[in-house]
N, C-alpha and C positions, 0 to 999 in steps of 0.2 A: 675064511681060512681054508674050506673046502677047493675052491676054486681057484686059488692063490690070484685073485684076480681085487683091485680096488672094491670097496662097498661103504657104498654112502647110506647112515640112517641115520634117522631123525626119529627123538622121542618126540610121543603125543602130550598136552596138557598133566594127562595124570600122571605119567609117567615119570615126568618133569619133575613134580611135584613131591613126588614117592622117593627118588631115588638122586637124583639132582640138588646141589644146595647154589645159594645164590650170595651174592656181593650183600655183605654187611648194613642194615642200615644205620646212618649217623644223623645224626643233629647237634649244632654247633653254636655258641653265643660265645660274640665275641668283642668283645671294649676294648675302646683305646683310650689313650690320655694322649694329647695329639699337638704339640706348640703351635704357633699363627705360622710358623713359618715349612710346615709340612712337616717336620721333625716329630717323630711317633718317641715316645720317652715311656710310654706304659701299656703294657696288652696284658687283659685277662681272658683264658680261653675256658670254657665250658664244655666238656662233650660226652655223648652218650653213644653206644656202640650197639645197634641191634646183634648180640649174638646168638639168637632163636634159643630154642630147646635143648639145646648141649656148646660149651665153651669154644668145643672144636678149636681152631686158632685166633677165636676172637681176642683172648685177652693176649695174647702174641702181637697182635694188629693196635691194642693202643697204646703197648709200648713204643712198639713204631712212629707210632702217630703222636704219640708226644715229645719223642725226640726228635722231630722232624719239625717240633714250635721253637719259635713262632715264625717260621717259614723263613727266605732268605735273606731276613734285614735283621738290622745289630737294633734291638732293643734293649735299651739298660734293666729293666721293669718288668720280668714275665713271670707271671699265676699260671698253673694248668690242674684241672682238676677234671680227669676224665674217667667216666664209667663205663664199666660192661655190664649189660643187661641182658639179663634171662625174662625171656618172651614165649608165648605160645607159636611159636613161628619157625618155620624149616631153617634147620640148623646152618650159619652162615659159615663161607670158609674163603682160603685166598683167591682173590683175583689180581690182575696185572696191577702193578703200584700197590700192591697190598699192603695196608693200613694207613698209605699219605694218600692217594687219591681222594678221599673223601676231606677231609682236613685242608690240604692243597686248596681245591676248589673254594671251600670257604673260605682260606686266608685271600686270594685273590678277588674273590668279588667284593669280600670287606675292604679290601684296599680299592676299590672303586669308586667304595661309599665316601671311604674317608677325602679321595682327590676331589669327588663335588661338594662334598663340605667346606673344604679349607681353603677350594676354589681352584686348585691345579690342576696339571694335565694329569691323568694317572703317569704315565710314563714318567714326566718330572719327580714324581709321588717316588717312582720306584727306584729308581737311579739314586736320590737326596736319602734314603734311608737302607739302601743296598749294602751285603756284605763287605766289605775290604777285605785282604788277606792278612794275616793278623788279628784279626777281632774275635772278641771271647764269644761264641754261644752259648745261650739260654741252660744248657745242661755242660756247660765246665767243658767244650771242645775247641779249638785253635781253627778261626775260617781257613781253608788253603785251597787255593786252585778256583777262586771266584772269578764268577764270568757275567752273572747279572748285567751290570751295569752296559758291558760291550754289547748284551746282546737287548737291549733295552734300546741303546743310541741306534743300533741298526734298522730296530723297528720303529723306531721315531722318522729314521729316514725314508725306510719305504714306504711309510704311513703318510710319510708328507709336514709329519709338524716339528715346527722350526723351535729347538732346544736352545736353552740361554748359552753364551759361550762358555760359562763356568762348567753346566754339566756336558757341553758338548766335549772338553778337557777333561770330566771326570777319569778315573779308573778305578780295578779294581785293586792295581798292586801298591797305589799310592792312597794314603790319609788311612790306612787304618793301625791297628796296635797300638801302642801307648797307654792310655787310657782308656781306649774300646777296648785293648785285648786284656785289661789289668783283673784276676781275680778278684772276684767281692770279699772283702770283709769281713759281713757277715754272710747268716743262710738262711731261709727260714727251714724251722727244725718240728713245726706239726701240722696237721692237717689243714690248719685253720692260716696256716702262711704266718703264725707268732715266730718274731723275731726275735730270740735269748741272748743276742748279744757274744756269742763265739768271736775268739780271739781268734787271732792273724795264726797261733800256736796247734789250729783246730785240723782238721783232714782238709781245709782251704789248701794251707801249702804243706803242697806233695812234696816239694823238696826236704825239708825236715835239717836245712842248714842252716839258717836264718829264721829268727821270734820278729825279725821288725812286723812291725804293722802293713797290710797290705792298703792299698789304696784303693780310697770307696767308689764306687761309679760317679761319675759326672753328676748325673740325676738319679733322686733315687725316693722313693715315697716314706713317709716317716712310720713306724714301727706302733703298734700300738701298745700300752702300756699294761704292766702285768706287775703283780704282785710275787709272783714269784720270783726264789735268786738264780740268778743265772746260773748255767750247769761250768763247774770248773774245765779250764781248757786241756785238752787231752796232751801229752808230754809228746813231743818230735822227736824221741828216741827214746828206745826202751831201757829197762831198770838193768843193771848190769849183776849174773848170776852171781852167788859167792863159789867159790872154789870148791869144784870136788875131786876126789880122785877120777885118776880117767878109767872109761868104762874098758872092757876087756875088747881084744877084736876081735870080728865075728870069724865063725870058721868057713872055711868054702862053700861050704854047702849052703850056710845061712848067705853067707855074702848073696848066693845065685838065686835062692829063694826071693830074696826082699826085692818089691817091686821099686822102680825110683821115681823120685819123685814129679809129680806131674808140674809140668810147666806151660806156659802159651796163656793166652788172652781168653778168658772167660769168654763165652756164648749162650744166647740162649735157644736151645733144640726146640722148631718148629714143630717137629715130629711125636717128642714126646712131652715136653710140657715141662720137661727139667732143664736145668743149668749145666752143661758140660763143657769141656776145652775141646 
């Protein structure tokens, strides 16, 4: 700053150590249920989130990272159960891809495992069970603007291997919605993935127009059995008040007083660790 001139330094080891934080560490396990015919129908994710000796943005990073499961293919069937963990170890914080890079990596080389299992190319692997536009994801969001599959076919080209015609025809704007993109049913509602049976009447549908029944996934694992009753379905619109007199109106001054009220899309602040718009 003295010299108004460029200056390059470099911390030494301790330095590093002291004052410096590094990239999160992860560990990741991950199952599939997998048809003969490449068709992935179930993924359970596991993960654990090195976040050292203070939260820092750790637990920011496996929100991320589990919204970002089970990476960009339409699974009917997704578990995630991920933890942040306090270590004796220098406190971790963001780096580039922060919170999908480590996850990412892992959904990809499992999808590796699973093409020499079932005996395909990976690429075929990736394309046969690839987003559409239309198709519901794993946490209740609408696929749009999918490109996998194009850029999938292009690296099979320059790669050299020859794709069946079917997926060479694939895309991304056609075969999905319907049924991929159809809300479940039900949800599971505890830690344990127990399924209570919520009606179609539940926080499923947002629209709050229609009680029909929603239509169940294609494929879908059976529920395990509980003794308890299932919780009554929540009403799709509210009780209507009884009548009161109306309230007086406010005088200027209060009018200019009261703040109004906050509107826009929830977020959660990297920064401080709250929720704010």
């Amino acid at each position: 700053m003295l010299t108004g001139r460029p200056v390059k330094y470099a911390w030494d080891r301790a330095e590093e150590m002291q004052v410096g934080a590094p990239r999160g560490a992860e560990r990741w396990y991950v199952t599939d249920g997998v048809m003969k015919d490449g068709r992935i129908v179930a993924r359970k994710f596991t993960g654990y989130f090195d976040a050292g000796a203070y939260t820092r943005l750790s637990s920011y990073a496996i929100i991320k990272g589990v919204g970002h499961l089970p990476g960009p293919y339409t699974i009917p069937n997704v578990s995630a159960n991920v933890y942040c963990v306090y270590t004796n170890r220098t406190p971790a914080t963001a780096m580039r891809g922060f919170g999908i890079t480590g996850v990412d990596f892992a959904i990809e080389a499992h999808m590796d495992k699973v093409a020499e299992t079932v005996g395909m190319n990976p690429i075929e692997l990736r394309i046969l069970n690839a987003y559409r536009d239309g198709d519901m994801k794993a946490h209740r969001r609408e696929a749009k603007n999918c490109a996998l599959i194009e850029c999938a076919q292009v690296v099979a080209e320059k790669a050299g291997v020859t794709l069946s015609p079917e997926l060479k025809a694939a895309t991304s704007v056609t075969g999905g919605g319907g049924a991929r993109g159809a809300l479940p049913a039900h949800t599971a509602t505890d830690e344990d993935g127990q399924v209570e049976g919520f009606q179609a009447t539940s926080y499923a549908n947002t629209s709050g127009a229609s009680s029909a029944p929603q239509p169940s996934p294609t494929t879908s694992t059976p529920a395990r059995q509980s003794t308890a009753p299932a919780p009554a379905p929540r009403a799709t619109t509210p009780p209507v008040p009884p009548p009161s007199a109306p309230a007086p109106s406010p005088t200027p001054q209060a009018a200019a007083d009261k703040k109004p009220a906050r509107s826009g899309a929830m977020r959660f602040s990297s920064l401080s660790g709250f929720r704010r718009r």
